[in-house]
VOLUM-682104 format. One record per residue: x, y, z of N, C-alpha, C in turn; chain; residue number from 1. Coordinates in pm, whole numbers, plus 32768, in hexadecimal, padded with zeros to 4 digits. Each point is the difference from the previous one (the first is absolute). Layout:
% VOLUM-682104
n_u	n_v	n_w	ca_u	ca_v	ca_w	c_u	c_v	c_w	chaine	num
X	Y	Z	X	Y	Z	X	Y	Z	A	NUM .
...
This chain:
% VOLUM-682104
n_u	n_v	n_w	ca_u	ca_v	ca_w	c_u	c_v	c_w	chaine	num
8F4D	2B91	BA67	7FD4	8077	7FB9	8049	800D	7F7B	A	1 .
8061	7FDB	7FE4	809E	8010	7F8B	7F9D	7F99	7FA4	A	2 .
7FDF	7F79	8026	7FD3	7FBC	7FA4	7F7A	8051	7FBB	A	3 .
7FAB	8015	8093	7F79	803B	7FC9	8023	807C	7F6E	A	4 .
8033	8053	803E	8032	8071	7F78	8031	7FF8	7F85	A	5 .
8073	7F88	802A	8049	7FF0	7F71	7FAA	7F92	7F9E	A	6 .
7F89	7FCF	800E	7FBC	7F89	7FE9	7F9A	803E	7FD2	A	7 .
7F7E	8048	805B	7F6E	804D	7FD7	7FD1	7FA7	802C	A	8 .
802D	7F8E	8060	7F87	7F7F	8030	7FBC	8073	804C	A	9 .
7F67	7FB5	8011	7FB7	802E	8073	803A	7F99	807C	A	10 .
7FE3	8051	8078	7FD7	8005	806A	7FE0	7F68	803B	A	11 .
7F95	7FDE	7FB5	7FD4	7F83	800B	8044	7F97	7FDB	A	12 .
8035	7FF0	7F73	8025	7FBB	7FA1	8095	7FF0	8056	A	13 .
805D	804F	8019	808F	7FEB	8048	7FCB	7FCB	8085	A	14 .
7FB1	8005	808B	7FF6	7FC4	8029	7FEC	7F8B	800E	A	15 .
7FBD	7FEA	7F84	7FA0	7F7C	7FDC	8090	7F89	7FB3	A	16 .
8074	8031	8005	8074	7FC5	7FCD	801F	7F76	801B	A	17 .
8026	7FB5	7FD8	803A	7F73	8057	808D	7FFE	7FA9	A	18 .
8078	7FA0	8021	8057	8014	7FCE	8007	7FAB	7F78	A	19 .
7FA8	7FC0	8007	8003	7FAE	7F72	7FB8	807D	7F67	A	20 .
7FDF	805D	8057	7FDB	806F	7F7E	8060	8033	7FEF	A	21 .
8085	8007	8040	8085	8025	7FD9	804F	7FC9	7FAA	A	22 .
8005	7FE5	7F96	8067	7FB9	7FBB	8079	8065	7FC9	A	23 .
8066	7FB2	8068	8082	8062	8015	8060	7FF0	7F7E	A	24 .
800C	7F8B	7F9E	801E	7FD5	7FDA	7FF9	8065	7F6A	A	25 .
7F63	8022	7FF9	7FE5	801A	7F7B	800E	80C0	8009	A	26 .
8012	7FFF	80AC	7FBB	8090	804F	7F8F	8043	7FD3	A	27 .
7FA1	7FC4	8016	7F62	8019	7FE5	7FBE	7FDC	8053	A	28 .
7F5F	8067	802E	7FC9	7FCD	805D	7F62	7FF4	7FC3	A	29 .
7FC3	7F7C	8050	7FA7	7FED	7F92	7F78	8034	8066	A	30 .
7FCD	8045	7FE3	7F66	8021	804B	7F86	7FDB	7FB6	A	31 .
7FC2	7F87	805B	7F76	7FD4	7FF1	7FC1	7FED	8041	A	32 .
8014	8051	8071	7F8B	7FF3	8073	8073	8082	8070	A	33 .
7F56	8029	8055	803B	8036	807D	7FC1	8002	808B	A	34 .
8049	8048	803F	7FA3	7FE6	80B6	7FA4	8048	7FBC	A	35 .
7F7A	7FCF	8053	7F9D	805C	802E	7FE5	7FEA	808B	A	36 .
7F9A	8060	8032	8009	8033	807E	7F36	8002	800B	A	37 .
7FBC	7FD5	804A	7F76	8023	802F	8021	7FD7	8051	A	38 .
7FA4	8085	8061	7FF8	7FF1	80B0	8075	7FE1	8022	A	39 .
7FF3	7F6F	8043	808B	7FC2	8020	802D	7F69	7FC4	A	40 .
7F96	800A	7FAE	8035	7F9D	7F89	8085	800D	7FB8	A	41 .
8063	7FBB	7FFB	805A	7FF8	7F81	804A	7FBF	7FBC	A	42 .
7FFD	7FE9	7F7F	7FF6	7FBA	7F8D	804C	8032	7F91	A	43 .
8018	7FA2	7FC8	8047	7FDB	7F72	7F8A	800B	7F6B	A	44 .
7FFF	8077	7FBE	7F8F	7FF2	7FC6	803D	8015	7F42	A	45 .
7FCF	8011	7FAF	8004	800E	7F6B	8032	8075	7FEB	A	46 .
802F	8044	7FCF	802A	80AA	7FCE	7F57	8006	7FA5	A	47 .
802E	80A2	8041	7F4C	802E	7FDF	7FED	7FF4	7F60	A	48 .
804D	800B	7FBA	7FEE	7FF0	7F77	805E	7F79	7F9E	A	49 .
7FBE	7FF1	7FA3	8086	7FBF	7FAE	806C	8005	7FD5	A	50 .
7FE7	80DF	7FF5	8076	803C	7FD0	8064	800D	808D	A	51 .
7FDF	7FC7	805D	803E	800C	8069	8061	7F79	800C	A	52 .
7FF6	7FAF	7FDC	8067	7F98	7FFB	809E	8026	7F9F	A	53 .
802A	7FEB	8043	8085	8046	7F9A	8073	7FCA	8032	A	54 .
80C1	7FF6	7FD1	803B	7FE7	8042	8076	8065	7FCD	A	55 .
8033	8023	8068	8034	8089	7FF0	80A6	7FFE	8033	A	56 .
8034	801A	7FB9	8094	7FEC	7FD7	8039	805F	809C	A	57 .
8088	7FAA	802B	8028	8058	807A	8069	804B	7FD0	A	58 .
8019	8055	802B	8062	8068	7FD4	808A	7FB2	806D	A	59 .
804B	802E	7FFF	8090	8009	800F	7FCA	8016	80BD	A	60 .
800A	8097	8014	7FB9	8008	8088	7F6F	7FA9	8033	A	61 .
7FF1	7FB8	7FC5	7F54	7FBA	8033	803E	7F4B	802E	A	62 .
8066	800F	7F95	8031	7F60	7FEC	8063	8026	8078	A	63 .
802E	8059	803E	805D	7FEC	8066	7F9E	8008	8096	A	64 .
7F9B	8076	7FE1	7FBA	7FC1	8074	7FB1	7F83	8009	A	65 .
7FFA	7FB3	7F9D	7F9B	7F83	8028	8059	7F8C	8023	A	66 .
80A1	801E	7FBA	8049	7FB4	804D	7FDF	7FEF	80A5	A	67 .
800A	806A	8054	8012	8019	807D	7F78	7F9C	804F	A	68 .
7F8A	802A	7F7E	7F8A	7F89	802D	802B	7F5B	7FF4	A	69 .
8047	8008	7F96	8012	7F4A	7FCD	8066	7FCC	808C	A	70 .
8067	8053	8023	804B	7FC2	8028	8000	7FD0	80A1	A	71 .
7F9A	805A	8032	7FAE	7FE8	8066	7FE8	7FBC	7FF6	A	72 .
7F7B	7FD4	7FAB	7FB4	7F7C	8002	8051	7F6B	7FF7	A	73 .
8085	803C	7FF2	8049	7F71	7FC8	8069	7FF7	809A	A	74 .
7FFD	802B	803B	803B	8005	809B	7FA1	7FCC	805E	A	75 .
């Protein structure tokens, strides 16, 4: 939820995350695609617009929680 707020991602778009859209390095997250959801279909799809691709700088608090994601994945 901390990421969702401090960010303005949708819903979709933060689920739709993988960790390679994280670049911890530069602390930016890059969004070009997100989940979607039909029936019980679900998928990896385009952001609904163009203006929707964007990559969005992590704050201080965003870059400490995505640590907690990276370092998982690396255990």
């Amino acid at each position: 939820m901390y990421v969702l707020f401090k960010t303005g991602m949708r819903i979709s778009e933060f689920t739709g995350l993988t960790l390679s859209d994280l670049d911890m390095k530069n602390r930016t997250i890059n969004i070009d695609h997100q989940l979607q959801k039909k029936g019980t279909l679900v998928y990896i799809d385009t952001t609904k617009t163009y203006a929707g691709k964007r990559v969005i700088p992590m704050t201080d608090g965003v870059y400490e929680a995505c640590l907690l994601y990276t370092s998982d994945a690396a255990d």
